[in-house]
PQR file of N, CA, C, O and H, with PARSE charges and radii, in Angstrom:
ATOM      1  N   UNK A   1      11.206 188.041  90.474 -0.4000 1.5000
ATOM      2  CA  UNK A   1      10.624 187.346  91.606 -0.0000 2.0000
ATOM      3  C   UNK A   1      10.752 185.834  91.385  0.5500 1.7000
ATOM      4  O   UNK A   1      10.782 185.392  90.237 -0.5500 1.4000
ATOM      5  N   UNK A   2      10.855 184.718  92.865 -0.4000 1.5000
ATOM      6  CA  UNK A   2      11.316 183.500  92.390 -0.0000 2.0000
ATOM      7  C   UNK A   2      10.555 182.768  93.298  0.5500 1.7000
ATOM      8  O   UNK A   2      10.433 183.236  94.430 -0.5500 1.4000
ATOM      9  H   UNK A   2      10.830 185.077  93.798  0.4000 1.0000
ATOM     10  N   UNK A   3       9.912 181.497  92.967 -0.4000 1.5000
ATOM     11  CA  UNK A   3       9.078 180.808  94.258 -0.0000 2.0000
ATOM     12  C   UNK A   3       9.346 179.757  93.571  0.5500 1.7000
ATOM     13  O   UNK A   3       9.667 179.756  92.383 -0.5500 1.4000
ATOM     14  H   UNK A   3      10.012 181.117  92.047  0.4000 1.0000
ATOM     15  N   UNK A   4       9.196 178.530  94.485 -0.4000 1.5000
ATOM     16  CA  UNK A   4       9.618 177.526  94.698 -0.0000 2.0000
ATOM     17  C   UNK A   4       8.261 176.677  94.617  0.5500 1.7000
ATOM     18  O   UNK A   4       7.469 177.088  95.465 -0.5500 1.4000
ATOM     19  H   UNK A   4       8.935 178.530  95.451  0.4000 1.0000
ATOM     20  N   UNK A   5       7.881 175.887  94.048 -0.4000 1.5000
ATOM     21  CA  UNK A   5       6.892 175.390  93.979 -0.0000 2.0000
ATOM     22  C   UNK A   5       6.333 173.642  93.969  0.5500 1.7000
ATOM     23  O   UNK A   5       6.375 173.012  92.912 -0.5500 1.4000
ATOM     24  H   UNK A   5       8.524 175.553  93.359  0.4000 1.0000
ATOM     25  N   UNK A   6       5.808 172.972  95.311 -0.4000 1.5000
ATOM     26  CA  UNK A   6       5.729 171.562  95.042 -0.0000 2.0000
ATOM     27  C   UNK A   6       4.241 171.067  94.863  0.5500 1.7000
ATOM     28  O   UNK A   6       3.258 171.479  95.478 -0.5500 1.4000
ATOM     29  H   UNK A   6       5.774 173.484  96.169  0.4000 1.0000
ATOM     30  N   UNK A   7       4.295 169.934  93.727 -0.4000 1.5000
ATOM     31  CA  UNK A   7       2.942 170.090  93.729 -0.0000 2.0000
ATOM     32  C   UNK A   7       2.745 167.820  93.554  0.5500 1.7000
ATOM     33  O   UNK A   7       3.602 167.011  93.201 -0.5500 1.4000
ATOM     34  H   UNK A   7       5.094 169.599  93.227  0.4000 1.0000
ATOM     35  N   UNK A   8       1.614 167.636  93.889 -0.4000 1.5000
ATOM     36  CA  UNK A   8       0.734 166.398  93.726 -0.0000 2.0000
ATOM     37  C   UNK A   8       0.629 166.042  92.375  0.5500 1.7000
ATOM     38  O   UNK A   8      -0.224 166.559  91.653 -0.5500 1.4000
ATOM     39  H   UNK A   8       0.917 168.293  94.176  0.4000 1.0000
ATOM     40  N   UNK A   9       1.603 165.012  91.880 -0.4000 1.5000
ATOM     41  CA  UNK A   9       1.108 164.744  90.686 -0.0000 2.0000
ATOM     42  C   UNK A   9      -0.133 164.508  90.107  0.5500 1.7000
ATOM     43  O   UNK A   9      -0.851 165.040  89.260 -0.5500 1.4000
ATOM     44  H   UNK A   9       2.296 164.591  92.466  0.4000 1.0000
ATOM     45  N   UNK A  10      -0.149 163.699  90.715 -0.4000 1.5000
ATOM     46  CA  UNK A  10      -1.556 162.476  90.963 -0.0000 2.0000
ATOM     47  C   UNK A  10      -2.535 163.947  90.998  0.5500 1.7000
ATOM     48  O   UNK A  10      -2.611 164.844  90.158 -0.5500 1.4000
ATOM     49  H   UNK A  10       0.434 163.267  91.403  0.4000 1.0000
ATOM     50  N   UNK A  11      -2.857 163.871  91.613 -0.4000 1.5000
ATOM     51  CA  UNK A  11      -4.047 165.170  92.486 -0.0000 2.0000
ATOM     52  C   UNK A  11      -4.509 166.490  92.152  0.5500 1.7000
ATOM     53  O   UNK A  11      -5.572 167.068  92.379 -0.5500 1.4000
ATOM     54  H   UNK A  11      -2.795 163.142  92.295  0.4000 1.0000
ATOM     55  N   UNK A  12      -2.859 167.014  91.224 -0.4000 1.5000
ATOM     56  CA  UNK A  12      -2.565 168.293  91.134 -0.0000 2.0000
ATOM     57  C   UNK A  12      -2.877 169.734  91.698  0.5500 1.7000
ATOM     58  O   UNK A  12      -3.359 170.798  91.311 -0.5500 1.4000
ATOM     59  H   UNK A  12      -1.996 166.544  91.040  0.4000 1.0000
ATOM     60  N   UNK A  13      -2.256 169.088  92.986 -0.4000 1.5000
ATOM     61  CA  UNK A  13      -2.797 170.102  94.220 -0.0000 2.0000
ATOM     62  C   UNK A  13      -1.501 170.459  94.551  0.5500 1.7000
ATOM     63  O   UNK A  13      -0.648 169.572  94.512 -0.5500 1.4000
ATOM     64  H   UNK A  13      -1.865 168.223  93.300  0.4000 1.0000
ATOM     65  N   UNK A  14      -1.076 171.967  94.978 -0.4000 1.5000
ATOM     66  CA  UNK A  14       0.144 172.649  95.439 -0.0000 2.0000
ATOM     67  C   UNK A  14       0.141 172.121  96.863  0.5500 1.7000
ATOM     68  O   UNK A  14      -0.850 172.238  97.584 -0.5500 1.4000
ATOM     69  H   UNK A  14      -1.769 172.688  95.010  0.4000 1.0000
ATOM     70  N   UNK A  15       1.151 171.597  97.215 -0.4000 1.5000
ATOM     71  CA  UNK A  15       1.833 171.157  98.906 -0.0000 2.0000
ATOM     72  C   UNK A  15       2.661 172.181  99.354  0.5500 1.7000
ATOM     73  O   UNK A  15       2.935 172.507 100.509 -0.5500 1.4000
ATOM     74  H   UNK A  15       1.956 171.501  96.630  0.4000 1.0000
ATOM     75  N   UNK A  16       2.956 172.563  98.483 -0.4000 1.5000
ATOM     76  CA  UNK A  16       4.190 173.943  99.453 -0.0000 2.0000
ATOM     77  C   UNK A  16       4.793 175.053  98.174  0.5500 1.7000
ATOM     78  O   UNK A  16       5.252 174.960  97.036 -0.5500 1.4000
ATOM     79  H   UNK A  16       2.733 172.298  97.545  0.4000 1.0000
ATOM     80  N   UNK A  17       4.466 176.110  99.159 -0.4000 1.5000
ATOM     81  CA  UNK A  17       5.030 177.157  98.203 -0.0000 2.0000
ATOM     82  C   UNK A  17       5.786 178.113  98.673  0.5500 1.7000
ATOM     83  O   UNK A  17       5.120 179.021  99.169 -0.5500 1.4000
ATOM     84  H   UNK A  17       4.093 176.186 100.084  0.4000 1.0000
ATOM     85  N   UNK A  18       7.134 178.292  98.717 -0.4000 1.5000
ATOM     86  CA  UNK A  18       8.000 178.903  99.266 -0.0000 2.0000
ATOM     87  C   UNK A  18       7.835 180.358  98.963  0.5500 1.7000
ATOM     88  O   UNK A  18       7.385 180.893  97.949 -0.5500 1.4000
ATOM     89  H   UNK A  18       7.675 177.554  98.314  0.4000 1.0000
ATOM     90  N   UNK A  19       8.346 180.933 100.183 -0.4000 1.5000
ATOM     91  CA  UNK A  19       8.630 182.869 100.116 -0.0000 2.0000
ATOM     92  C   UNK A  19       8.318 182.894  98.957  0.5500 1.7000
ATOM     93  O   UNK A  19       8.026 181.917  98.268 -0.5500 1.4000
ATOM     94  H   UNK A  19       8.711 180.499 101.007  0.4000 1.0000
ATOM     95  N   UNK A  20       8.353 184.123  98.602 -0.4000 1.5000
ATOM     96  CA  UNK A  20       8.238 185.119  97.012 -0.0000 2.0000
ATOM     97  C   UNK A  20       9.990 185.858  97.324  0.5500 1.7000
ATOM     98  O   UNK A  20      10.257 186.488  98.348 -0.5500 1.4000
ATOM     99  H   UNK A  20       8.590 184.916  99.162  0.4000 1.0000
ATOM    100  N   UNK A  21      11.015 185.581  96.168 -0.4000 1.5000
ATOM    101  CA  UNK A  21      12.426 186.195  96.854 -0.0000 2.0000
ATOM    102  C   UNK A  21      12.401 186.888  95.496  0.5500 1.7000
ATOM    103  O   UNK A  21      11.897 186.508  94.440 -0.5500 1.4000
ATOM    104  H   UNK A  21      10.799 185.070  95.337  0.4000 1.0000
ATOM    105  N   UNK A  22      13.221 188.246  95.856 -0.4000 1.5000
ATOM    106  CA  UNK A  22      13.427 189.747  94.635 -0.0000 2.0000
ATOM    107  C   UNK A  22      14.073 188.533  93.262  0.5500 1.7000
ATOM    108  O   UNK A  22      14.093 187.331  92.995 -0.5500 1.4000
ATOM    109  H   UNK A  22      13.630 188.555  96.715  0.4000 1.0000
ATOM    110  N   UNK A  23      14.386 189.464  92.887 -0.4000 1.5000
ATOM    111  CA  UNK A  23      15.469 189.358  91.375 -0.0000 2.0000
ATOM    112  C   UNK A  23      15.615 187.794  91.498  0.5500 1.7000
ATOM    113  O   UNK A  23      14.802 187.105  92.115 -0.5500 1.4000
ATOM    114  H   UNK A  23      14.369 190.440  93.104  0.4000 1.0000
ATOM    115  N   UNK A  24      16.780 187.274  90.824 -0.4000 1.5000
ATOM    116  CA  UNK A  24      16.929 186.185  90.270 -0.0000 2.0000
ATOM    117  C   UNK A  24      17.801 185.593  91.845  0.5500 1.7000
ATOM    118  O   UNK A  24      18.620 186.035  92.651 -0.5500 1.4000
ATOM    119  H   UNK A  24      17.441 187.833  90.323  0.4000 1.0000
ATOM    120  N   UNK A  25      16.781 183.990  91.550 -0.4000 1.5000
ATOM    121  CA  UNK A  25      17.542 183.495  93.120 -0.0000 2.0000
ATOM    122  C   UNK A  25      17.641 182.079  92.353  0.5500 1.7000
ATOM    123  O   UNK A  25      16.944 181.787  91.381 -0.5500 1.4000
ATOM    124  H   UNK A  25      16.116 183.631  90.896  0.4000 1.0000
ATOM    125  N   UNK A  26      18.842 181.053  93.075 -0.4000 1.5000
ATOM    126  CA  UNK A  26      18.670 179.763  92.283 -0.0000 2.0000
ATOM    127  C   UNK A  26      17.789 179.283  93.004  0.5500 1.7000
ATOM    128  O   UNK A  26      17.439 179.771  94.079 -0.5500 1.4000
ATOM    129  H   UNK A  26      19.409 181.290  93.864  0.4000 1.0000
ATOM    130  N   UNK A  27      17.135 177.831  92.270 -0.4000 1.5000
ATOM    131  CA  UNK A  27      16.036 177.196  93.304 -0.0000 2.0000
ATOM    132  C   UNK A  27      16.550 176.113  94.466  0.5500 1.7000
ATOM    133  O   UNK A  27      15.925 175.654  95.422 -0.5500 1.4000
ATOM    134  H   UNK A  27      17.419 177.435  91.397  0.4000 1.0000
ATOM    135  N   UNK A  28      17.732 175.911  94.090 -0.4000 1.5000
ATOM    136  CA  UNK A  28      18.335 174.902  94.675 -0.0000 2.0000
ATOM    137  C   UNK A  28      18.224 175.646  96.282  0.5500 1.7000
ATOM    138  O   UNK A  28      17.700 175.124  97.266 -0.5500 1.4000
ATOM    139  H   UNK A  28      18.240 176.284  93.314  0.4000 1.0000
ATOM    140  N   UNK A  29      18.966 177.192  96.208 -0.4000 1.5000
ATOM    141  CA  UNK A  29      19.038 177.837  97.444 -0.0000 2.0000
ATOM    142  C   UNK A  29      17.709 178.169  98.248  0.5500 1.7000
ATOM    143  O   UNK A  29      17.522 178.496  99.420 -0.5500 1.4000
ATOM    144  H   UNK A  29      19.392 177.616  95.409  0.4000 1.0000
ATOM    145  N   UNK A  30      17.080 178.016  97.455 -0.4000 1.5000
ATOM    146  CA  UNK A  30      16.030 178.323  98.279 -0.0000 2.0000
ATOM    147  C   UNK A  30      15.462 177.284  99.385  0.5500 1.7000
ATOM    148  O   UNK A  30      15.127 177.411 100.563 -0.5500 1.4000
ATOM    149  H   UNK A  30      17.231 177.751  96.503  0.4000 1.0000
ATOM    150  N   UNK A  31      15.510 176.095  98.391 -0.4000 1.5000
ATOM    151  CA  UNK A  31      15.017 174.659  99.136 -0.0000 2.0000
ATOM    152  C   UNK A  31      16.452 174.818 100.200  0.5500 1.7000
ATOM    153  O   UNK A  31      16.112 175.231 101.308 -0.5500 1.4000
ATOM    154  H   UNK A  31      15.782 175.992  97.435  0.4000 1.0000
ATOM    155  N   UNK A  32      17.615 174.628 100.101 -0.4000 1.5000
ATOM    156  CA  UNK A  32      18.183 174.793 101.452 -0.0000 2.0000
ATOM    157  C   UNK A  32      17.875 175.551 102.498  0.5500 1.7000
ATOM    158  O   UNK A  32      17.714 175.268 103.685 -0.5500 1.4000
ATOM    159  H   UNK A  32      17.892 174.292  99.201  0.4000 1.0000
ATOM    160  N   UNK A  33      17.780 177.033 101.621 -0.4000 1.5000
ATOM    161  CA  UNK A  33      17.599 178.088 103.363 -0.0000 2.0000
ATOM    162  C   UNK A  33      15.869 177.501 103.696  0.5500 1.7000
ATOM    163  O   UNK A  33      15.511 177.550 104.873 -0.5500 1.4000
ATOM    164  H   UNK A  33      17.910 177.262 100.657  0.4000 1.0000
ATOM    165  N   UNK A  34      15.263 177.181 103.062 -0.4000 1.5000
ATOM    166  CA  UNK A  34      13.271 176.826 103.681 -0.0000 2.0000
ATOM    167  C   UNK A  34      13.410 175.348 104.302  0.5500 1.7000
ATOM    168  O   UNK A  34      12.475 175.019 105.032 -0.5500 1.4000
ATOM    169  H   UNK A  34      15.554 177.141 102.106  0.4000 1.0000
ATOM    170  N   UNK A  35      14.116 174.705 104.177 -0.4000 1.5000
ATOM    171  CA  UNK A  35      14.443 173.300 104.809 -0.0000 2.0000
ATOM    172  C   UNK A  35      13.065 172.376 104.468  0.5500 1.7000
ATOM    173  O   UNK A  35      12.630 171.688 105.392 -0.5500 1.4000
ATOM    174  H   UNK A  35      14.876 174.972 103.584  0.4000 1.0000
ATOM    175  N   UNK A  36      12.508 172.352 103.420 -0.4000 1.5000
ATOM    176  CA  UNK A  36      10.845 171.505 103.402 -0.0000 2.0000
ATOM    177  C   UNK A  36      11.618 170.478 103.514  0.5500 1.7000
ATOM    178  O   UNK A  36      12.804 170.540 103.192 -0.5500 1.4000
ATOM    179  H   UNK A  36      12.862 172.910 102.670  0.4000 1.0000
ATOM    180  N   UNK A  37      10.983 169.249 104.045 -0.4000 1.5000
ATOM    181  CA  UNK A  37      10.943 168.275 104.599 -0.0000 2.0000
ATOM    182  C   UNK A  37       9.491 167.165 103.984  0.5500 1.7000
ATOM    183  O   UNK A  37       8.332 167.147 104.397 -0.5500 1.4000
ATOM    184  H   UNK A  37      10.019 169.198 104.307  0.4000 1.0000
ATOM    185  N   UNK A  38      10.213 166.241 102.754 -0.4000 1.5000
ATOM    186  CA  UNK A  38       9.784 165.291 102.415 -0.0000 2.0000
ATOM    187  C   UNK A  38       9.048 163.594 102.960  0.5500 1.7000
ATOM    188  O   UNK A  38       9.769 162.600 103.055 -0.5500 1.4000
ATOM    189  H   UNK A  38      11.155 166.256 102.418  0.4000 1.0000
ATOM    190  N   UNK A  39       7.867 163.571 103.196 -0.4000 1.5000
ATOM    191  CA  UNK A  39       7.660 162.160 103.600 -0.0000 2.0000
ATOM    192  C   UNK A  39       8.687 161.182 103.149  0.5500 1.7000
ATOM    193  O   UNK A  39       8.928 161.326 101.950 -0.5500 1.4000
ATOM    194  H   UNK A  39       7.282 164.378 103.119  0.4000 1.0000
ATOM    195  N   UNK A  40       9.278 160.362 103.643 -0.4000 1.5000
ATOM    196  CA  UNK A  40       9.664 159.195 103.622 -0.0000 2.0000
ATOM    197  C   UNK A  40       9.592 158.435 102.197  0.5500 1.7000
ATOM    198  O   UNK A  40       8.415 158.216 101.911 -0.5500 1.4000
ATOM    199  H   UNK A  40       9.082 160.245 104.617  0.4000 1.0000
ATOM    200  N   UNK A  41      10.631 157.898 101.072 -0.4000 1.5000
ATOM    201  CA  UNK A  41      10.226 156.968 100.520 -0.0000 2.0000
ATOM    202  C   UNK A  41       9.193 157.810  99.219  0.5500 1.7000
ATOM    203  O   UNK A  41       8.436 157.142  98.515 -0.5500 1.4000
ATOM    204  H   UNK A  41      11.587 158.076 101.304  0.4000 1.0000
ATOM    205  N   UNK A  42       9.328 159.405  99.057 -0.4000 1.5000
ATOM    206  CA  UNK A  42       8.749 160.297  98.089 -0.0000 2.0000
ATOM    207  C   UNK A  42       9.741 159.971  97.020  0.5500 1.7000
ATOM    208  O   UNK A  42      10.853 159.445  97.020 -0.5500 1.4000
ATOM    209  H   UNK A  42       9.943 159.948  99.629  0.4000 1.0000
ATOM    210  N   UNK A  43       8.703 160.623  95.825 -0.4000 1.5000
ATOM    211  CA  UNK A  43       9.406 160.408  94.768 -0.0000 2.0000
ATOM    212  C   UNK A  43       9.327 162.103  93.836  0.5500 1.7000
ATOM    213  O   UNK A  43       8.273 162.653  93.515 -0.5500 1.4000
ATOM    214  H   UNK A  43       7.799 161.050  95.825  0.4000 1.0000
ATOM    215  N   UNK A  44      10.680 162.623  93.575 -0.4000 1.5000
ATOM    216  CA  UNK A  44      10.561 163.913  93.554 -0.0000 2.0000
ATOM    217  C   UNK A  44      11.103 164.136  92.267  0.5500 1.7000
ATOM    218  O   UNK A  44      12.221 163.769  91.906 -0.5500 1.4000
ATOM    219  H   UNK A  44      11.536 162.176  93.836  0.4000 1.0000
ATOM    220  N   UNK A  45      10.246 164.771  91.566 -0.4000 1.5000
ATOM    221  CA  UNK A  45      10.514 165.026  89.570 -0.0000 2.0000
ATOM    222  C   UNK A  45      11.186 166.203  89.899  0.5500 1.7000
ATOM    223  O   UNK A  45      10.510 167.145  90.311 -0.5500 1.4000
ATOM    224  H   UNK A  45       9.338 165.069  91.860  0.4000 1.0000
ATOM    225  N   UNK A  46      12.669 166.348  89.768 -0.4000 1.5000
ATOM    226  CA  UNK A  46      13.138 167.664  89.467 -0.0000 2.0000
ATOM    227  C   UNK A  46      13.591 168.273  87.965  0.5500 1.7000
ATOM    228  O   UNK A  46      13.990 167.611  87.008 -0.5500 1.4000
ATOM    229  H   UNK A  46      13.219 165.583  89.433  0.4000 1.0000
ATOM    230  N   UNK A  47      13.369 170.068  88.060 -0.4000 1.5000
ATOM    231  CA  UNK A  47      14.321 170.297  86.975 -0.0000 2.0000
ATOM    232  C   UNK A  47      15.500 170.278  87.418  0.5500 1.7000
ATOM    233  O   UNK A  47      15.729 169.978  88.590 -0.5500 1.4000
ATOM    234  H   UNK A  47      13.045 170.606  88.838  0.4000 1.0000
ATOM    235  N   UNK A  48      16.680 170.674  86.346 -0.4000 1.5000
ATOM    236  CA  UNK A  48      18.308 170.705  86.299 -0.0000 2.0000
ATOM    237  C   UNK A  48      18.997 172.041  86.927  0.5500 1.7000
ATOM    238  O   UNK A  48      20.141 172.493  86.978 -0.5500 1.4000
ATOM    239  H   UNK A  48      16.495 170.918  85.394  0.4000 1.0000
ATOM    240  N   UNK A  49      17.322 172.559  87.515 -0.4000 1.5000
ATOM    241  CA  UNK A  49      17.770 174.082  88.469 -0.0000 2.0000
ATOM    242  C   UNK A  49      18.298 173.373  90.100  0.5500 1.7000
ATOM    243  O   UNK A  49      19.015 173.961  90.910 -0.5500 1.4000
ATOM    244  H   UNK A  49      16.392 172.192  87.474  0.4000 1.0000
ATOM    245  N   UNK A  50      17.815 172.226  90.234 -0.4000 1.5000
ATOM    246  CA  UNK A  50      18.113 171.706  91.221 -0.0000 2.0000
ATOM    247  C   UNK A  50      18.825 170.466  91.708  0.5500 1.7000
ATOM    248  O   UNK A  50      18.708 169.574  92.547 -0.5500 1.4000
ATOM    249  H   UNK A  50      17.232 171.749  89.575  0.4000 1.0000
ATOM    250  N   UNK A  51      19.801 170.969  90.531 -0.4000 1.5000
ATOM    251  CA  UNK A  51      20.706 170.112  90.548 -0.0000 2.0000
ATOM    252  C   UNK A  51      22.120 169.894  92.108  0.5500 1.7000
ATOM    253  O   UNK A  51      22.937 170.630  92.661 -0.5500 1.4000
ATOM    254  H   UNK A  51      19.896 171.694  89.849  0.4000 1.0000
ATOM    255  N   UNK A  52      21.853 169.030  92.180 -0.4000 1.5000
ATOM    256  CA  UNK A  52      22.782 168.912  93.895 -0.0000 2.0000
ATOM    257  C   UNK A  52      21.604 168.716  94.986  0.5500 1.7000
ATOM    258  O   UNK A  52      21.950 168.782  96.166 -0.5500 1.4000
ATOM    259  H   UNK A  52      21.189 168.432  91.731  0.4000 1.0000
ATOM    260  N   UNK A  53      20.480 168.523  94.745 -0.4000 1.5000
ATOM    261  CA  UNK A  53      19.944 169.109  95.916 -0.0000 2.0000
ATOM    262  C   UNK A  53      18.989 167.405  96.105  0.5500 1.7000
ATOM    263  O   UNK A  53      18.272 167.194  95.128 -0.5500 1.4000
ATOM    264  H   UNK A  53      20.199 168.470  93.787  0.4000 1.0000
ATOM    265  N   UNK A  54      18.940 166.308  97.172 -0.4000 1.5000
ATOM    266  CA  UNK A  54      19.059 165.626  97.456 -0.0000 2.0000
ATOM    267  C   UNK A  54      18.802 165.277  98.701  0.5500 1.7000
ATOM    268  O   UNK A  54      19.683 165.114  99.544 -0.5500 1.4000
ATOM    269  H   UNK A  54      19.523 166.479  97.966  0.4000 1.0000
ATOM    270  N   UNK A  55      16.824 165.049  99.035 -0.4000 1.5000
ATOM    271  CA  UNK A  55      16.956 165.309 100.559 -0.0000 2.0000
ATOM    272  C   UNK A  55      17.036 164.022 100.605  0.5500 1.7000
ATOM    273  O   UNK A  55      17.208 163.218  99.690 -0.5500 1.4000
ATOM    274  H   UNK A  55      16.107 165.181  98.350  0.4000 1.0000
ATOM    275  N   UNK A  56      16.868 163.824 102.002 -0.4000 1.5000
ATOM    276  CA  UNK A  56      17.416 162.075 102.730 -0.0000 2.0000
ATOM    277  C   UNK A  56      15.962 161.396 102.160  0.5500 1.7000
ATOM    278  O   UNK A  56      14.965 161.930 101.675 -0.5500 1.4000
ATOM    279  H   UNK A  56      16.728 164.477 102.746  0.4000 1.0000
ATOM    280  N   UNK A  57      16.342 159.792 102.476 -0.4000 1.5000
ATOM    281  CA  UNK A  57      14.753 158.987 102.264 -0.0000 2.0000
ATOM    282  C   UNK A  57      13.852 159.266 100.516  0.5500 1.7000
ATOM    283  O   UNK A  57      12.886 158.642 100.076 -0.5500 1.4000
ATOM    284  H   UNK A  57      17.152 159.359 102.871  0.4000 1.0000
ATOM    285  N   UNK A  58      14.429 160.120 100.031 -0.4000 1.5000
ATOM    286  CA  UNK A  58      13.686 160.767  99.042 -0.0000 2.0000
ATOM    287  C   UNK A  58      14.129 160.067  97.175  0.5500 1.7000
ATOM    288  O   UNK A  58      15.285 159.814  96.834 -0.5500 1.4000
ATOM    289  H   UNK A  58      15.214 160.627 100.389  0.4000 1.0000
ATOM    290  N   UNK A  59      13.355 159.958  96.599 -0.4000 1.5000
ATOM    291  CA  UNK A  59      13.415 159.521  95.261 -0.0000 2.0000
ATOM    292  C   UNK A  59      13.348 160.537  94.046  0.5500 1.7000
ATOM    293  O   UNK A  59      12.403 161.200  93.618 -0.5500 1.4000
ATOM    294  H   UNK A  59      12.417 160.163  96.877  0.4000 1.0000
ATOM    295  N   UNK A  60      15.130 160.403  93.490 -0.4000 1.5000
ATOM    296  CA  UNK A  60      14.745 161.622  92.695 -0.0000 2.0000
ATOM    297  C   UNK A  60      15.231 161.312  91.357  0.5500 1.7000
ATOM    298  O   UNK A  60      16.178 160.642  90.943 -0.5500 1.4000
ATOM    299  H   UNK A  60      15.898 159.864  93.838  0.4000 1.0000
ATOM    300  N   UNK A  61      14.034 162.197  90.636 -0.4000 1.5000
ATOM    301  CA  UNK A  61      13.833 161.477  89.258 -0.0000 2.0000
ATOM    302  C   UNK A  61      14.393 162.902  88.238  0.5500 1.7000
ATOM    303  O   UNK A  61      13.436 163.589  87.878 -0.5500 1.4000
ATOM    304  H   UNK A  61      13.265 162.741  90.972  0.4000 1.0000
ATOM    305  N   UNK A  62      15.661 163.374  87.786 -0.4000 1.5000
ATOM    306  CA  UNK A  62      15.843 164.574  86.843 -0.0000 2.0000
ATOM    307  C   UNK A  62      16.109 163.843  85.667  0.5500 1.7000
ATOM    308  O   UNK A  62      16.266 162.627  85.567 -0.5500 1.4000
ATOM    309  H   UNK A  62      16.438 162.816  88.079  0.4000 1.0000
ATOM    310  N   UNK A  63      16.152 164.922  84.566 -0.4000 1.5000
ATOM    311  CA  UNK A  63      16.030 164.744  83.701 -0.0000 2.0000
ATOM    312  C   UNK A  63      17.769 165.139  83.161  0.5500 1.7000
ATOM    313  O   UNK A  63      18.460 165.908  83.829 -0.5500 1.4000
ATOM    314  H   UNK A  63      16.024 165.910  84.648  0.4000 1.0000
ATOM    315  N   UNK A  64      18.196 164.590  82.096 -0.4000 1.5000
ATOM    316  CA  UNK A  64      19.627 164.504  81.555 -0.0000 2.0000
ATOM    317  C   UNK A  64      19.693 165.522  80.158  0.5500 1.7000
ATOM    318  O   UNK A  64      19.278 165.200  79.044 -0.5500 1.4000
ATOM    319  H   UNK A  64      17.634 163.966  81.554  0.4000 1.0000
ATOM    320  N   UNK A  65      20.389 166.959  80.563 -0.4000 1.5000
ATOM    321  CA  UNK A  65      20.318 168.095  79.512 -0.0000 2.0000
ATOM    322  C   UNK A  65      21.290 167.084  77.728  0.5500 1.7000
ATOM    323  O   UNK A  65      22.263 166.330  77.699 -0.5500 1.4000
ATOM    324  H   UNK A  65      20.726 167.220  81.468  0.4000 1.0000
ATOM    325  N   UNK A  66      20.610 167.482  76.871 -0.4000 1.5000
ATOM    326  CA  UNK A  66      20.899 166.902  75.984 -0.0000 2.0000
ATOM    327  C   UNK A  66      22.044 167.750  75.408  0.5500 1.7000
ATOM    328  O   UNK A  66      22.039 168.970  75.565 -0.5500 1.4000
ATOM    329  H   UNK A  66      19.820 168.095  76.895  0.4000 1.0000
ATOM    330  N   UNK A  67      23.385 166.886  74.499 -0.4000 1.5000
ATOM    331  CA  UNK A  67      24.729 167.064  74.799 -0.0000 2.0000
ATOM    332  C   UNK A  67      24.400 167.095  73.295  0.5500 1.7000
ATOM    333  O   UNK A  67      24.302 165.975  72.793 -0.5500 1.4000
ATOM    334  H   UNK A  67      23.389 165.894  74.372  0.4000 1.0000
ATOM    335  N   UNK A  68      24.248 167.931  72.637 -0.4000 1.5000
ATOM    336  CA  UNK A  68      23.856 168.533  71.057 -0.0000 2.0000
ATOM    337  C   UNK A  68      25.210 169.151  70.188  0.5500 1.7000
ATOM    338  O   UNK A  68      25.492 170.346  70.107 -0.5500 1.4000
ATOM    339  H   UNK A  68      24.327 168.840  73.045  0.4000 1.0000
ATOM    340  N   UNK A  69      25.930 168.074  69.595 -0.4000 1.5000
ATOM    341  CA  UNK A  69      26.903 168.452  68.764 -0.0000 2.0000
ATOM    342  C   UNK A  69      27.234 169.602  67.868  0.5500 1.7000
ATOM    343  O   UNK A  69      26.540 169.604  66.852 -0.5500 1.4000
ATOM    344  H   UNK A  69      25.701 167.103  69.661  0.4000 1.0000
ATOM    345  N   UNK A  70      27.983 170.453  67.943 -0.4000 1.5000
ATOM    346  CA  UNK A  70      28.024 171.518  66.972 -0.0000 2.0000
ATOM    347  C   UNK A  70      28.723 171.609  65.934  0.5500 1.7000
ATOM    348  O   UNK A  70      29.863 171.213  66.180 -0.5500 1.4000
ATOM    349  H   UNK A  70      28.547 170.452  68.769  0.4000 1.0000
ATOM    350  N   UNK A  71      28.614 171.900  65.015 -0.4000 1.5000
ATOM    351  CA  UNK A  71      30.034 171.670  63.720 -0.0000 2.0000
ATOM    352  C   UNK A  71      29.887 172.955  63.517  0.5500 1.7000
ATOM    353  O   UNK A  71      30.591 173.534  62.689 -0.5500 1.4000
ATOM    354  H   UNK A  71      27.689 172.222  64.816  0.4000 1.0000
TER
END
């Protein structure tokens, strides 16, 4: 099961919580097919599950997977 989840930093109050979808879904797809719609000028902490995903007006802050050398 997969839900999508936005929440209030500040506040730590849930703003939106998408469908409940079966088996394994990416999150990226989900935020496309649910279309949520960001205030203006937001600032949005993503993980690297949502990578590509880039609404308009919006500030987005991910994080950079670390590139760990192997010998």
């Amino acid at each position: 099961m997969t839900n999508n989840v936005i929440t209030h930093a500040v506040s730590r109050t849930v703003c939106y919580l998408s469908q409940t979808y079966p088996g394994k879904r990416h999150e990226k797809r989900i935020c496309d097919e649910e279309g949520y719609t960001f205030p203006r000028c937001s600032q949005l902490l993503q993980d690297t599950g949502f990578q590509g995903y880039a609404p308009e007006d919006v500030i987005i802050y991910q994080p950079k997977k670390n590139r760990v050398a192997v010998n």
